[in-house]
N, C-alpha and C positions, 0 to 999 in steps of 0.2 A: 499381503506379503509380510515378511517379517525379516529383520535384520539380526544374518544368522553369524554363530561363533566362528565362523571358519576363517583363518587366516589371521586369529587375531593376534598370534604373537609378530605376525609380520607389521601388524598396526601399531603393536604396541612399539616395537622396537621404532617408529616411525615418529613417538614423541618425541624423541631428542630432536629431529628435524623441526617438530611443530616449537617444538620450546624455543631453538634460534631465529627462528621467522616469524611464528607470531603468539610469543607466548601472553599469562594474561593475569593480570592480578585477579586475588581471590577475593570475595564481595558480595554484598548482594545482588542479586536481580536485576535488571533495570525494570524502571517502575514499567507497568503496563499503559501504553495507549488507550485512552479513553475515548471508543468508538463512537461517535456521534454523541460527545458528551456536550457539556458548558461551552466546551473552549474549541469545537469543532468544526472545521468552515463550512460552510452550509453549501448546497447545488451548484444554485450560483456561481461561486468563489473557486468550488473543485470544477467546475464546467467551464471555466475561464482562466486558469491556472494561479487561483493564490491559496498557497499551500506552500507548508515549508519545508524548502530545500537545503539542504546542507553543500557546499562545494568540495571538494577532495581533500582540501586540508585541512575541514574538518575529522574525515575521518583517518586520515594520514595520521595527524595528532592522536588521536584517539589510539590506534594500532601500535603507534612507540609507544605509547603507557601502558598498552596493554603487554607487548611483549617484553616489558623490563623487568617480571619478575622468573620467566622459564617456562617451564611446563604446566598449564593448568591444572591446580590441583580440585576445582570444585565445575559443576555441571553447568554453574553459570559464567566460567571462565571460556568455556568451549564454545559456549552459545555467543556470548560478545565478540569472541575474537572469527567465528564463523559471519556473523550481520557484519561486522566491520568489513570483513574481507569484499562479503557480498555487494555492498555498498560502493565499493572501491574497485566492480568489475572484475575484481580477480578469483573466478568462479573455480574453478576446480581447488585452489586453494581452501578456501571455502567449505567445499566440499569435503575436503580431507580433514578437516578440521570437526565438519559430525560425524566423517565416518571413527575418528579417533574419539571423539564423543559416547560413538556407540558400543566403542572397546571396556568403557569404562561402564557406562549405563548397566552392562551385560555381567560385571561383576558380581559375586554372590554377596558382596558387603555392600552394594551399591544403594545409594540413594533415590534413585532414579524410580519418578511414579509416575502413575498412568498418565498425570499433565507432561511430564517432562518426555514420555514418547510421545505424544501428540502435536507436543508445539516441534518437537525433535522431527518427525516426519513431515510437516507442512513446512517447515525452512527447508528440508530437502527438496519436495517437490519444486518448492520456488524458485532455488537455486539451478535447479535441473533447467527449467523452463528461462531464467534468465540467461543461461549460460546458451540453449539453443539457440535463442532471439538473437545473443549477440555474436552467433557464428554464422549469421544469414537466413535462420531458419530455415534450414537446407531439409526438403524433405525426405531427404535419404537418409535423415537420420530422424524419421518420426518415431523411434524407439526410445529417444530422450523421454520425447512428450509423455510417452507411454507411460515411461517409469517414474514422471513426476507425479504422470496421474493418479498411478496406485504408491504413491508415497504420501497425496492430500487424500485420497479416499480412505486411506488407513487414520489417518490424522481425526479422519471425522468419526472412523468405528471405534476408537478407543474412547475419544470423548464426545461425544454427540451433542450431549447438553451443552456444554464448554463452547461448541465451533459454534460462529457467530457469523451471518451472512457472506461475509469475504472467502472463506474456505468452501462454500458452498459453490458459491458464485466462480471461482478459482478451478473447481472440479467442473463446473459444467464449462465454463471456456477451455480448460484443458479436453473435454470432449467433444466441444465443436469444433476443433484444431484436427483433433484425431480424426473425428469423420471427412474435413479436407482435404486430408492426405493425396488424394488423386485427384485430377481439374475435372474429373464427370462427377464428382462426387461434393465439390465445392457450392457452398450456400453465401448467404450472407448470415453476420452473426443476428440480426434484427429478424432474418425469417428461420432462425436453430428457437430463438427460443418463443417467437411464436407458435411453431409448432407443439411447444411444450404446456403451453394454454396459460391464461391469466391467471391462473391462481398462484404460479413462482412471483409473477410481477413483485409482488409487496417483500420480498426478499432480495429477485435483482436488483432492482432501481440502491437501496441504501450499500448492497453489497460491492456494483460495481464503482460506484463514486468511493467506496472507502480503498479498492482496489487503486484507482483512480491516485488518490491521496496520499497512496504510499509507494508507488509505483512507477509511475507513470510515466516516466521515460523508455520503460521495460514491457509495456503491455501494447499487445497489437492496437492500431488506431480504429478496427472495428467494435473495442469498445462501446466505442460513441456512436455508433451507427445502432450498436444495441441497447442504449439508456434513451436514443430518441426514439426508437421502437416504445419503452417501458412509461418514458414521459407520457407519449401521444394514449398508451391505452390509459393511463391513469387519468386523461382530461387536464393536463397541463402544456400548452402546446406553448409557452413561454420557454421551459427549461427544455420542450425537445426543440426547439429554436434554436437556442443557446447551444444544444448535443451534437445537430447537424455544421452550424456554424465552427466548432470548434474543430470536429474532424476536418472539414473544405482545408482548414487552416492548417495541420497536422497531417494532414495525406502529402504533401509533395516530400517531405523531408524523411517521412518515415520508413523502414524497412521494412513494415511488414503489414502487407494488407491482402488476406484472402481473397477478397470479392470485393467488386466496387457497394458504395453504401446504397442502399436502397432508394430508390426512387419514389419515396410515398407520396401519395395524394394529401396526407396531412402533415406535410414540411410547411414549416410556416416562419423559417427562418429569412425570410424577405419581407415579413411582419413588417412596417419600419421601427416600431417603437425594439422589437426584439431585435434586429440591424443594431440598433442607435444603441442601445443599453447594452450588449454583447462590445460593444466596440468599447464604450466606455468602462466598465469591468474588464476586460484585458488590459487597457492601458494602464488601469487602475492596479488590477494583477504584479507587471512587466514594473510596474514604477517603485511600488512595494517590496518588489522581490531584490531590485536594485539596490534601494535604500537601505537592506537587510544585510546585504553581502558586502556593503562598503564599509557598514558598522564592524561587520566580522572581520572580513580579512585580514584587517590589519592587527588584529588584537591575537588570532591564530597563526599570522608570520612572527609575531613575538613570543610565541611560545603558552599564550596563555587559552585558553580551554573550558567551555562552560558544564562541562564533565569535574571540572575539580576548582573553577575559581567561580565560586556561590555571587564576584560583583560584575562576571564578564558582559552583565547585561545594564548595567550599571549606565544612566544615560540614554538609552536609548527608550525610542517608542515607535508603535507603528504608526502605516499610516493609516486613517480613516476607511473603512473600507465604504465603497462605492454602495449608491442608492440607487433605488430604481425610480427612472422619470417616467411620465407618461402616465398613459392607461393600465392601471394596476391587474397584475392579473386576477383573476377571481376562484382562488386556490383558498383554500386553508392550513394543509400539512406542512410540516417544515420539522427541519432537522438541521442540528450547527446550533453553534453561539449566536447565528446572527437572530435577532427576536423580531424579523420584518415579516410581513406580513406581504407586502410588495417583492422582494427579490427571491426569499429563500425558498421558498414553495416545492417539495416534492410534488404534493396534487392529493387532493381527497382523501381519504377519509385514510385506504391505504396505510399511508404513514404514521398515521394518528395511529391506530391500531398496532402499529410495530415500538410505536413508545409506551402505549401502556401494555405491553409484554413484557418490556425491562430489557427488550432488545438494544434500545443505540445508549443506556445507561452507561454499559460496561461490558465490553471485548467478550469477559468472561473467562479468559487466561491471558499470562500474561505475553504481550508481544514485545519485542524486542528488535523488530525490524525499523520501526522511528524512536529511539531511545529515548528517554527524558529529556533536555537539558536541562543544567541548575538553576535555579531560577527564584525569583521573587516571592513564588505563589508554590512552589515543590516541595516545602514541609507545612503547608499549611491548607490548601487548597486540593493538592492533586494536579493543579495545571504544571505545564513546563514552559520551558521556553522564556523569551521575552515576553514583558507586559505588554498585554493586548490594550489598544485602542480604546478607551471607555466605552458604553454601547447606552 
């Protein structure tokens, strides 16, 4: 598909609206996320929930600064002010804000390149697909899904080399949704991509945890019924331990579940050691995540913002993250910051083979759905955020 001229003086004339709502200082980029780079949380940690979240007044804050200067005048004013929205549940806003993006993009003097359609249609698809989830996922309207789909499948035809397992991983959940559309046609997501055969495995397992990582209030809880599927065939029956545990947890409250989760013979989340360690990394998660939001909140009710004050980290440290007790699993892969040997284990060789591709290096474009924050290590290192934990 392609996003055509038509109507566009109606879009354009629609920037005065964008510029009072949610206009955006002109700037650079936001740095790109670093997919399973140094400072990445490993299996474990995305399979338990430590991962960083931002609260609404993060991005509240964020959106007044962005709308204080009017009309975007540059391609990365539209993209910020679009993640922002997106982030803040207010999807069609969002929306209007690439398709006014696109108004521009499509100019003859335009800047706009082949990265800048690609990242431009995979925030649409996402956006599409969030905005569905958070209207009930009503399947009268599986025509959303559709058109997210062919907004990340275009995403991947322009830059191919550039898309990085997440966009992949993202096209094929968008088509195992599509093929549920009707209850005789409904699977579970663990037997969609079974059917698909082992040889994706080595691209789901990192693609759905990075999904996972950025998402993950917004993605159906069959996920995890398809990373313990990905676990089990890789020979790591620890982390599909962990995958099964984590869904049991997330299925009452969730909105959205296809199919009940698979009932495999190689569930092994009653493991005890996997029990005990799974309980201890939530808590560990859940207490971390606490301590991270107490730091902020109050620094973000005062007005201050780790987008523009290089000390709003100033003080703060995490906390430790948890270790694996017990019977070590007997894995070698891994992926994340964390350098255990014990906890982090995607499973054999698999993932080994996915770091010397130069895969969880670098995204490969940049993303802009977890922004930077300023940070101690952001002109020096490439990390963001608050100082991690020594390791």
């Amino acid at each position: 598909m392609e996003i055509r001229r038509h109507q566009g003086s109606m879009l354009l004339a629609g920037l005065a609206v964008l510029g009072l709502t949610v206009g955006c200082v002109s700037g650079p980029r936001y740095e790109p996320q670093v997919f399973g780079g140094a400072n990445y949380p490993s299996p474990a940690e995305i399979l338990t929930g430590r991962f960083e979240r931002n609260p609404p007044e993060f991005y509240a804050t964020r959106l007044k600064r962005l709308r204080a200067n009017g009309v975007p005048d540059t391609l990365a004013g539209y993209e910020a002010i679009a993640v922002t929205l997106d982030s803040l549940g207010r999807y069609d806003d969002a929306i209007f804000a690439l398709k006014s993006q696109a108004v521009v993009m499509h100019r003859s003097d335009s800047p706009a390149t082949s990265d800048d359609w690609s990242l431009h249609h995979a925030d649409y698809g996402r956006f599409l697909l969030n905005r569905w989830m958070s209207q009930g996922a009503d399947w009268r309207m599986i025509g959303e899904v559709k058109s997210a789909r062919d907004h990340v499948a275009l995403a991947i035809q322009i830059q191919p080399n550039a898309s990085d397992p997440r966009e992949e991983v993202m096209l094929d959940m968008l088509n195992w949704i599509i093929a549920c559309r009707t209850p005789d046609s409904r699977s579970s997501f663990a037997s969609w991509l079974g059917r698909k055969g082992a040889v994706q495995i080595d691209r789901e397992t990192p693609g759905l945890l990075g999904l996972i990582a950025g998402n993950d209030s917004r993605l159906p809880v069959d996920v995890y019924d398809g990373l313990e599927f990905c676990f089990s065939a890789a020979a790591n029956p620890h982390m599909a331990g962990f995958a099964r545990l984590r869904e049991e947890e997330l299925r009452p409250a969730n909105a959205f579940l296809v199919v009940p989760p698979t009932d495999s013979s190689l569930d092994t989340s009653r493991v005890p050691e996997v029990a005990e360690n799974f309980r201890r990394f939530r808590h560990n998660a859940d207490t971390n995540e606490a301590r991270r939001l107490a730091f902020m909140l109050p620094k973000l009710r005062h007005g201050l913002h780790p987008d523009t004050d290089p000390h709003f980290w100033d003080g703060y440290s995490e906390l430790p993250a948890a270790e694996w007790t017990g019977p070590a699993p007997a894995v070698s892969g891994q992926i994340g910051r964390r350098n255990l040997t014990t906890s982090v284990e995607v499973g054999g060789a698999f993932l080994l083979g996915f770091v010397l591709g130069g895969i969880v290096v670098v995204a490969g474009r940049r993303r802009v759905d977890a922004p930077r924050l300023a940070g101690p290590f952001s002109a020096v290192s490439g990390e963001s955020g608050p100082p991690r934990h020594p390791r």
